[in-house]
N, C-alpha and C positions, 0 to 999 in steps of 0.2 A: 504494500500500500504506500510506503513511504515512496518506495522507488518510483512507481506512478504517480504521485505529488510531485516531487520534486521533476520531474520530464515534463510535466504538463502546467508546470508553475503559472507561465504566463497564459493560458488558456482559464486556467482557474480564475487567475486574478481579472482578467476580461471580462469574463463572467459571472466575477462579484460586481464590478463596476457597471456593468452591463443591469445587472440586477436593483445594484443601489439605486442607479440611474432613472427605471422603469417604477421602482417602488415611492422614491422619497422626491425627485425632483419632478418629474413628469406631472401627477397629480394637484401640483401647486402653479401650473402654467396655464396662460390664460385659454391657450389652444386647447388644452385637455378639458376647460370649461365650455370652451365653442362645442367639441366633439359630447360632454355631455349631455349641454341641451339638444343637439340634434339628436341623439340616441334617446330621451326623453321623448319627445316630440313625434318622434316615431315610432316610440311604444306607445302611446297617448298618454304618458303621464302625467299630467296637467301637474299634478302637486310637484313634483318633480321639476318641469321646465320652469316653472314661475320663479323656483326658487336660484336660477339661473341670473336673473332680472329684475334693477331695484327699482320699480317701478316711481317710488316718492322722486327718483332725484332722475329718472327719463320723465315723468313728467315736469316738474320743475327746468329740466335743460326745453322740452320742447316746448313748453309757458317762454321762457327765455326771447328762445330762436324766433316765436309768433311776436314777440312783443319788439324786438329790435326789426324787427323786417316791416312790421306793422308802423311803427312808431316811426323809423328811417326818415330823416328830415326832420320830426315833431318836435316834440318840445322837451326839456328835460322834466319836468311835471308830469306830461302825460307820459313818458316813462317810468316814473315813479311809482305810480299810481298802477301801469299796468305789472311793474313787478311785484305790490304789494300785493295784486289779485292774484297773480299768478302763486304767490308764498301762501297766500292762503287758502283755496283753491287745491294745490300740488295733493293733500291726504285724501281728502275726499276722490279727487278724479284717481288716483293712482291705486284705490282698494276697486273701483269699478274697473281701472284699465286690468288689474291683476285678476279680479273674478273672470271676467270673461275672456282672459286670456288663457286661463286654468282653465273653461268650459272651452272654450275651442280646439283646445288643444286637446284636451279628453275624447271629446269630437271626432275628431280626424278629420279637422277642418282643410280644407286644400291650402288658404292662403294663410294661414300657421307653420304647413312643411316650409323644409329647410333643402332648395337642394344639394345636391353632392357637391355639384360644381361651385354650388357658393360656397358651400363650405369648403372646400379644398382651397378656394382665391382665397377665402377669409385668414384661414390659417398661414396661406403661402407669403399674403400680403401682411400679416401683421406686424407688430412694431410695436417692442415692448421697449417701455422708461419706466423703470422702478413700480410703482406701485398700478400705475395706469397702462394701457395698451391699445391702441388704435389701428383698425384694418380697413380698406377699400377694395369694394370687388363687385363686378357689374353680375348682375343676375343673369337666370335666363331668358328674360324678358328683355336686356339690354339697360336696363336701369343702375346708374350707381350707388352706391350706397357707401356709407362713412359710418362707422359703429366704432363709440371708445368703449372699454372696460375699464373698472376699477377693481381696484382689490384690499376689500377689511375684512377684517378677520381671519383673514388666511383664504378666504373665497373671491373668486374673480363674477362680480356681474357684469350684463351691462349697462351702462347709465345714460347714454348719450347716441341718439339715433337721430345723426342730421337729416332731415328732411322728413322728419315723422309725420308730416301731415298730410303728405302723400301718400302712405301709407296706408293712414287712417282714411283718404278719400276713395281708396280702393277697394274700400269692406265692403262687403253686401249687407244688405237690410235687414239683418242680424243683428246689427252695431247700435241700433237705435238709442240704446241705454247710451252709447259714447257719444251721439251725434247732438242728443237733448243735453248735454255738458256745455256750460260756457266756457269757450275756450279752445275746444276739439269738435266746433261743429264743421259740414265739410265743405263752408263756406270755400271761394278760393279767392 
């Protein structure tokens, strides 16, 4: 036994590294959080995917993005004022945005999957800084898309989906509950 230890030294230690690697580093990366939600998502695990995505601070980024795009030009006041709605606002809309995105995806809704190809660009493209990690990757529809993650508590969500409202203008009359929200109606 020794003698084959010692011949196969470096294959072993490969193998340990190889192992560490796959055990302790891998499940702490933000890729490995992409790849869980879409394995959720595709079991329909709604409890499961939702906990992928922190929806208080993706609603609050997309309150943000509606409020500087809306506002562009205005006034600093009526800025003020739409970020104070948007903070107050963010709980409320973001337990509706997480219900029904737990029920859709329990669902096996179509526009809840994830496909491969976006996920393979998502992973390919992303770009990790310390605690946050940002990816771009056009769908298969030909659409781009910008998704950051963050990472507390040792979990990677995501919190920021620029152009959310596009998104949201693409649901079917399902969404009703998101559409009667001030703030995510599918005005354009």
């Amino acid at each position: 036994m020794i003698r084959f230890t010692l011949r196969h030294l470096t294959t072993i230690a490969i193998l340990a590294v190889i192992c560490w690697w796959g055990l302790f580093y891998v499940p702490g990366t933000p890729s490995y959080a992409i790849v869980k939600l879409k394995l959720a998502v595709d079991g329909r695990d709604g409890n499961a995917a939702v906990g992928y995505v922190d929806f208080r601070q993706l609603v609050r980024n997309a309150g943000y993005e509606y409020v500087k795009r809306k506002e562009a030009g205005g006034s600093v006041l009526g800025e003020m004022v739409g970020d104070t709605a948007v903070t107050a606002l963010s709980g409320p809309v973001a337990a509706l945005a997480r219900s029904w995105a737990e029920r859709q995806v329990s669902n096996g809704a179509r526009d809840v999957q994830i496909p491969g190809l976006a996920l393979a660009g998502a992973i390919l493209m992303l770009q990790r800084d310390g605690r946050t990690a940002h990816t771009e990757f056009r769908d298969n529809r030909g659409r781009m898309w910008s998704i950051r993650l963050s990472q507390e508590d040792g979990r990677w969500r995501i919190v920021e989906v620029k152009g959310i409202r596009r998104l949201l203008a693409g649901l079917g009359p399902a969404d009703s509950q998101l559409q009667a929200t001030p703030g995510l109606s599918r005005g354009r």
